[in-house]
C-alpha positions as CSV (number, residue, x, y, z in Angstrom):
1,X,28.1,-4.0,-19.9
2,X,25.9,-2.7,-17.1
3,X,23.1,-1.8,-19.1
4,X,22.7,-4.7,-21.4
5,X,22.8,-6.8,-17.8
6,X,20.5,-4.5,-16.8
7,X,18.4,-5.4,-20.2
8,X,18.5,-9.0,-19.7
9,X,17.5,-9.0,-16.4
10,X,14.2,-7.1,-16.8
11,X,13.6,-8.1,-20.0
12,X,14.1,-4.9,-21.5
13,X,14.2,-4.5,-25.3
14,X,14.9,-1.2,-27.2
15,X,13.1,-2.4,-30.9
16,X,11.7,-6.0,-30.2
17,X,8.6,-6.9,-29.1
18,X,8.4,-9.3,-26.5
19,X,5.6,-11.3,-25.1
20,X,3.8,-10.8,-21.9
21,X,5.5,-12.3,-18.6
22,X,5.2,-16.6,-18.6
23,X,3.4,-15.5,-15.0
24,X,0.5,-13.9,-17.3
25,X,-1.8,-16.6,-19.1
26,X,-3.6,-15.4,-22.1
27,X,-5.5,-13.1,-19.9
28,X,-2.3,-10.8,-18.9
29,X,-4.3,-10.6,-15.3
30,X,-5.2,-14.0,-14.5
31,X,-2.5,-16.4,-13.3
32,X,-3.0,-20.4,-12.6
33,X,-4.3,-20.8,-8.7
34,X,-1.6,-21.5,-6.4
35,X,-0.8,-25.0,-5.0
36,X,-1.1,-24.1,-1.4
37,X,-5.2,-22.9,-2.3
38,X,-7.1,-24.9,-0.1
39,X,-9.0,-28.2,-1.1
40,X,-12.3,-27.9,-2.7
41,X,-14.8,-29.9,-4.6
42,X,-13.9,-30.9,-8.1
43,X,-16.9,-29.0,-9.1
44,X,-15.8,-25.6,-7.4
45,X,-12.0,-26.4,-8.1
46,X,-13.0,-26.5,-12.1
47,X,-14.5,-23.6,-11.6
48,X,-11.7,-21.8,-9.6
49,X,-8.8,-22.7,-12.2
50,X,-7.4,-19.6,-12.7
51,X,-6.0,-17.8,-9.9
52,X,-6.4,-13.5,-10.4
53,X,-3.1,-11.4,-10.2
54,X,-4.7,-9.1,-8.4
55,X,-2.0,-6.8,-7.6
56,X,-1.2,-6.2,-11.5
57,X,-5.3,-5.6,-11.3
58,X,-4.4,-3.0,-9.1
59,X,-2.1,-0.9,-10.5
60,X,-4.5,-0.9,-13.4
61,X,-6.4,1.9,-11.4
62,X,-3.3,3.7,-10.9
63,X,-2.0,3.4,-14.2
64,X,-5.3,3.6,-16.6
65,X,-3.8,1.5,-20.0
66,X,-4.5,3.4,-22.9
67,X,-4.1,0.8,-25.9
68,X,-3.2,-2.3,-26.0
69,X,-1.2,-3.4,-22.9
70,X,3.1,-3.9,-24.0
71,X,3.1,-6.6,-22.2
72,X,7.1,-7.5,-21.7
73,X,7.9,-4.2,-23.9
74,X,9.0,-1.5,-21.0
75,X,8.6,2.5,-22.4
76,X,11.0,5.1,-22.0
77,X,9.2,6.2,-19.0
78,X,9.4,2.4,-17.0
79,X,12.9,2.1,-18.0
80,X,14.0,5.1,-16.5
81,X,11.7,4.4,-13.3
82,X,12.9,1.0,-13.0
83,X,16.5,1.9,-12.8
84,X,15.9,4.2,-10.5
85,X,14.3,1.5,-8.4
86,X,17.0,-0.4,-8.9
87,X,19.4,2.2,-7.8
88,X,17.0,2.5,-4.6
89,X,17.5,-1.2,-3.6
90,X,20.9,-0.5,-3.7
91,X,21.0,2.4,-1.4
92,X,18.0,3.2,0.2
93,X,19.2,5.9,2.9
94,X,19.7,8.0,-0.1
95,X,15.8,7.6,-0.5
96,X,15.1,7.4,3.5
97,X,16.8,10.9,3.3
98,X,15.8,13.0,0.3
99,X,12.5,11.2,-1.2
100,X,10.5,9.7,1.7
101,X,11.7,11.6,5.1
102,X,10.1,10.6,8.1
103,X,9.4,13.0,9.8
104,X,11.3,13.5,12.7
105,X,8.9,14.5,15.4
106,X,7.1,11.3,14.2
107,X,9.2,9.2,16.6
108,X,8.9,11.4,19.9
109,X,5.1,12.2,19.6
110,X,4.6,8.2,19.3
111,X,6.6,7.6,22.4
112,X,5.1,10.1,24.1
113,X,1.7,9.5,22.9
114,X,2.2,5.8,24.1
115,X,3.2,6.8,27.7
116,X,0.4,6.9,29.7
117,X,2.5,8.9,32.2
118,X,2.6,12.0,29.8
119,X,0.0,14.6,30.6
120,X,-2.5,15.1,28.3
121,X,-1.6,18.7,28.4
122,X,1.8,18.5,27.1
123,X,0.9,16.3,24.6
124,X,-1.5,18.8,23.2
125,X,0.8,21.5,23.6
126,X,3.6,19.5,20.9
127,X,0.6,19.3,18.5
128,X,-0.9,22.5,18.6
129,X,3.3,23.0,17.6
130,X,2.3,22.4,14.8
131,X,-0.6,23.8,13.4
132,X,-0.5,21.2,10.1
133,X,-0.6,18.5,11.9
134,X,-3.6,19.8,14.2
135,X,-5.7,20.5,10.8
136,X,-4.9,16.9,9.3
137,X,-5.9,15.3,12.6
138,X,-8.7,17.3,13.1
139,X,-10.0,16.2,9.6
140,X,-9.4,12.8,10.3
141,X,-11.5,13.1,13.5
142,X,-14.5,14.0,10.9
143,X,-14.0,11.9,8.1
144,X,-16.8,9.4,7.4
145,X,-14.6,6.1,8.0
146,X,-13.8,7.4,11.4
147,X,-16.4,10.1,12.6
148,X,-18.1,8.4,16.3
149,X,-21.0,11.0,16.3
150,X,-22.7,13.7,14.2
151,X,-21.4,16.3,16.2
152,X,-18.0,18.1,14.5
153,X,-15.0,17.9,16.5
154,X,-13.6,21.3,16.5
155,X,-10.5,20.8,18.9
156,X,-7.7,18.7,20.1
157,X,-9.1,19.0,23.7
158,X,-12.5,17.7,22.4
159,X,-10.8,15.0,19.9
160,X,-8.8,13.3,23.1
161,X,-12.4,13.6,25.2
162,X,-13.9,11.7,22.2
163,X,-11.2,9.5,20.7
164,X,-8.7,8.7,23.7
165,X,-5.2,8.4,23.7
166,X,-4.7,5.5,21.6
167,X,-7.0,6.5,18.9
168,X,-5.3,10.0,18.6
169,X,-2.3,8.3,18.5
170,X,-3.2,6.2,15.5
171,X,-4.9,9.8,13.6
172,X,-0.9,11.9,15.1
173,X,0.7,9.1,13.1
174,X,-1.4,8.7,10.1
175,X,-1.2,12.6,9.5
176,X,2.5,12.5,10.1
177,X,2.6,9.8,8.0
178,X,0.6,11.7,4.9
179,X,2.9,14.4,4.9
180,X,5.8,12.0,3.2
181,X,3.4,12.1,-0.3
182,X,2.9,15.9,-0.4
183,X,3.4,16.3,-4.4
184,X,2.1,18.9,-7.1
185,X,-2.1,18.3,-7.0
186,X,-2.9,16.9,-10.4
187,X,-0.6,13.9,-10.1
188,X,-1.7,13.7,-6.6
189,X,-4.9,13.4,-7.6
190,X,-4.2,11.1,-10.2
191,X,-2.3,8.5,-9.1
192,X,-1.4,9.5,-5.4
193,X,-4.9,9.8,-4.1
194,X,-5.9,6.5,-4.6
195,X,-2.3,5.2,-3.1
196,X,-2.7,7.0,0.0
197,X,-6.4,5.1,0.4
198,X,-4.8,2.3,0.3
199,X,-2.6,3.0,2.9
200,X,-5.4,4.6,5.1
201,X,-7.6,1.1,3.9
202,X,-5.1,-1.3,4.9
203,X,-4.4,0.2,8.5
204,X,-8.0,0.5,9.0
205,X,-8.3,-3.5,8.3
206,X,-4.9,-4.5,9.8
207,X,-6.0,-2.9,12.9
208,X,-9.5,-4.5,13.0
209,X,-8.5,-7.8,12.0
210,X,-5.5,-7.7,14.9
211,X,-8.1,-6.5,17.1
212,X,-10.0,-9.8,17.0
213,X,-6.5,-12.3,17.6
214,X,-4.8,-12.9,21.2
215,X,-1.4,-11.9,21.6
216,X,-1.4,-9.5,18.7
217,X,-0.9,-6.0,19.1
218,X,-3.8,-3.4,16.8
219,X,-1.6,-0.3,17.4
220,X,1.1,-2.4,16.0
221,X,-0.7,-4.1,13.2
222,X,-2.3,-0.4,12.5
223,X,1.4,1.1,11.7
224,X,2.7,-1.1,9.7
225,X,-0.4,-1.5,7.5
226,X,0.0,2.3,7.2
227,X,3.6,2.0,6.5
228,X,3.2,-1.2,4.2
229,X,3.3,0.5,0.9
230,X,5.8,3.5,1.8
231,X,8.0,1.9,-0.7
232,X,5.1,2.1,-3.5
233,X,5.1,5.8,-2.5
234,X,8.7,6.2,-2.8
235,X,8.5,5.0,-6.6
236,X,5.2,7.0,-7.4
237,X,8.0,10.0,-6.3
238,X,10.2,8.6,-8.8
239,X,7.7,8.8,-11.3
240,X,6.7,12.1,-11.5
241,X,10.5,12.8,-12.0
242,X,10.4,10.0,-14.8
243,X,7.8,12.7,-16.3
244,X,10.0,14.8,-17.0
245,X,12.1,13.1,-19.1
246,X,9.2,11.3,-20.6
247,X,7.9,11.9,-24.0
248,X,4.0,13.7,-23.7
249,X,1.5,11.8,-23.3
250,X,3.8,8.7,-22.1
251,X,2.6,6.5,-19.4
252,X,3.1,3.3,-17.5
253,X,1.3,0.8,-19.5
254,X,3.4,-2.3,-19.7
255,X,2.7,-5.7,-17.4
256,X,6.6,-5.8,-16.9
257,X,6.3,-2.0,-15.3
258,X,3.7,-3.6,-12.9
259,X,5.3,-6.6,-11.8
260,X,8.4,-5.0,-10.8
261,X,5.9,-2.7,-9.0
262,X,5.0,-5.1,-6.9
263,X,7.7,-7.5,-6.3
264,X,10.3,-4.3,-5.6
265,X,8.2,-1.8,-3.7
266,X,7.8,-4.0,-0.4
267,X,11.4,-5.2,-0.5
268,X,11.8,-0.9,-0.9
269,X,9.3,-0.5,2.2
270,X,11.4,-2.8,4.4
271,X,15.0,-0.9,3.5
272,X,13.5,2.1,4.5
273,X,12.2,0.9,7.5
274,X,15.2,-0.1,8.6
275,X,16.9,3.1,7.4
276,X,14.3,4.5,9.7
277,X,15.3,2.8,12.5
278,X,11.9,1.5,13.3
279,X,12.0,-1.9,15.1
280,X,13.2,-4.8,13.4
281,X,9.6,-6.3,14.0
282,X,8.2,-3.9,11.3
283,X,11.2,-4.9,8.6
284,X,11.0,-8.4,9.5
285,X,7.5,-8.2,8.7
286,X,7.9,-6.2,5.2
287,X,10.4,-8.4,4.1
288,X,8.2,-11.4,4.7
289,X,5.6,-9.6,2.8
290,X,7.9,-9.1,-0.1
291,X,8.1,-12.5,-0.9
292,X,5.0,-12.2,-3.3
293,X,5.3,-15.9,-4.4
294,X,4.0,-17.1,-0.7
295,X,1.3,-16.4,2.2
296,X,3.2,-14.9,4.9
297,X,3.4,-17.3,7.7
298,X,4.6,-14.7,10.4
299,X,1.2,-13.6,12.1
300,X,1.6,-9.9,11.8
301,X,3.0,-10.1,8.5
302,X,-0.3,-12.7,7.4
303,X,-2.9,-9.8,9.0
304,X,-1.3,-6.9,6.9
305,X,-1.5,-9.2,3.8
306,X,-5.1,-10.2,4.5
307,X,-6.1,-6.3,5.1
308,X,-3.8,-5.9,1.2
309,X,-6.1,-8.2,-0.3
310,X,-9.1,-7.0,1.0
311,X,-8.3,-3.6,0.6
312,X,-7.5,-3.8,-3.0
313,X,-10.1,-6.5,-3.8
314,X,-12.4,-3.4,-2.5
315,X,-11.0,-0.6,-4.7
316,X,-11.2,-3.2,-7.6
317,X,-14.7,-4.4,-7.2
318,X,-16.3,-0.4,-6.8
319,X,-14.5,0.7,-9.5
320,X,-15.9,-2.2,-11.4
321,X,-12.5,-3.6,-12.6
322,X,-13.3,-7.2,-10.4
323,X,-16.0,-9.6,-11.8
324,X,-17.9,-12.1,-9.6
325,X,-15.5,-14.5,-10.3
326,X,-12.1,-13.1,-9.9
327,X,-14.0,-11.3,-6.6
328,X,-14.8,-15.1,-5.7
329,X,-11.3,-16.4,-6.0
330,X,-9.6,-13.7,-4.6
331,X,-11.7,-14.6,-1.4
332,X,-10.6,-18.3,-1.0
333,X,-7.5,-17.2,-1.0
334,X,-8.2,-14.9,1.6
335,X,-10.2,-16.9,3.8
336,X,-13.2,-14.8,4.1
337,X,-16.8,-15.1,3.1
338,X,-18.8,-12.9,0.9
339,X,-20.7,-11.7,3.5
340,X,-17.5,-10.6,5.7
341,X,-16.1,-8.9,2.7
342,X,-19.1,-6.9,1.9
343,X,-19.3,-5.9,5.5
344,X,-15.7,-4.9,4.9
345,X,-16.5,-3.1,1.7
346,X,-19.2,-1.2,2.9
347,X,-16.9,0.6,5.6
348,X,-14.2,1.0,3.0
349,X,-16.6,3.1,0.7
350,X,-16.7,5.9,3.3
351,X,-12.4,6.2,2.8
């Protein structure tokens, strides 16, 4: 009873073939534009009909399609992962707890980082605890997106000389943060690399683009673009168990495995956050993000979707998955000119 409910809710057939998702048009990543896009000419408009699914895009570069896509048709592999997200939804603590911990210095470094009252020396002194956590920063501190001169930064010392307080807070907690999607190298490299630029991307951006609004926090808007896609991370864990138990060879390859990709893994990020007892700010946030069918309204919530788009517009466009068109719908949407998403995209190369 459970599993034919199961079936019928996700569409799920064992020996039928069904066709792609109503939300696809013949193009499985194109979708018709959206009736809150904003007016335009009838010229521009005719051209503009179609509005691009660009998170299905996405997960094309995380999920290479070998073949013809199975549109509706889930594998053995995206059943098993999509129960499991299921089961997830249903009790997320069990995920907060065994799949995605946070780690639990996390919270105390933060507060500590934010309280200008601390001595610089202390601080140091729980880092250096740690001697992880002092590599990853470190390496942050000279990575191309966020290196402030060419001379190497070979120290903690130096890297609070250089950066400050607030920017080492952002690297403590984006290291911290990294450590959640340690996994076995090849599939890190396959699929987990490219989820974890993301991540870094959309922080990067939600921090930027808060940066330039009045009553808007960065540091804020920087976390929770980090933390944004936790739940995408939280199934990508699930799938290298789903490999397993998979046939060789077997991958996700269906537009239904994508879909529920999307719509689940934010409502997934904003259980955990709560199961994290982060404040309710960051789940009210998620959980306006997870509505995929609308803009977020909520200001915070509409920065970390704007710094999404860009982000995966970017991804897209270098690995040459994202004509000029799609590119030139995706940016309506997004409010932003071609010349403030190059800018953008430029920056975003060196991630």
């Amino acid at each position: 009873m459970v599993i034919k409910l199961f079936q019928k809710i996700f569409n799920i057939r064992d020996n039928a073939v069904v066709s792609q998702p109503k939300s696809f048009s013949q193009n499985p990543e194109i979708q018709q534009i959206s009736s809150n896009m904003p007016k335009m000419s009838p010229q521009s408009s005719k051209e503009l009909t179609d509005f691009v699914d660009v998170s299905a895009l996405f997960y094309s570069l995380l999920f290479p399609v070998r073949g013809k896509d199975q549109g509706g048709v889930a594998n053995g592999l995206e059943k098993n992962v999509i129960a499991d997200v299921e089961r997830a939804l249903s009790s997320p603590m069990a995920i907060a707890e065994n799949v995605l911990k946070l780690p639990t210095r996390m919270a105390e470094l933060d507060k500590k980082l934010a309280d200008e009252s601390v001595d610089i020396k202390v601080l140091l002194e729980l880092i250096l605890q740690d001697p992880v956590l002092s590599v990853e920063v470190l390496k942050l501190c000279n990575s191309p997106a966020f290196k402030r001169s060419e001379r190497e930064v070979t120290s903690l010392q130096q890297a609070f000389v250089q950066l400050g307080r607030d920017q080492l807070r952002r690297f403590v907690t984006t290291s911290l943060v990294r450590e959640m999607i340690e996994i076995k190298p090849i599939y890190y490299r396959r699929f987990g690399l490219q989820i974890w630029r993301h991540s870094m991307q959309v922080a990067f951006l939600s921090f930027e683009l808060a940066s330039e609004l009045s009553n808007e926090d960065p540091d804020t808007a920087f976390m929770l673009g980090l933390l944004h896609d936790v739940g995408k991370i939280a199934i990508f864990k699930m799938l290298l168990d789903g490999f397993n138990l998979a046939d060789p060879g077997e991958l996700p390859s269906s537009s239904l495995f994508r879909q529920v990709m999307t719509s689940k893994s934010l409502s997934l990020s904003a259980l955990l956050a709560r199961c994290w007892q982060l404040p309710a700010s960051f789940e009210a946030s998620l959980n306006a993000l997870a509505n995929t069918s609308a803009k977020p309204t909520e200001r915070l919530a509409a920065v970390v979707w704007k710094a999404n788009l860009i982000s995966e517009c970017s991804m897209l466009h270098k690995a040459g998955k994202l004509d000029e068109i799609c590119l030139s719908r995706l940016l309506i949407d997004a409010d932003l000119t071609r010349e403030e998403f190059d800018l953008f995209h430029e920056k975003l190369k060196t991630f």
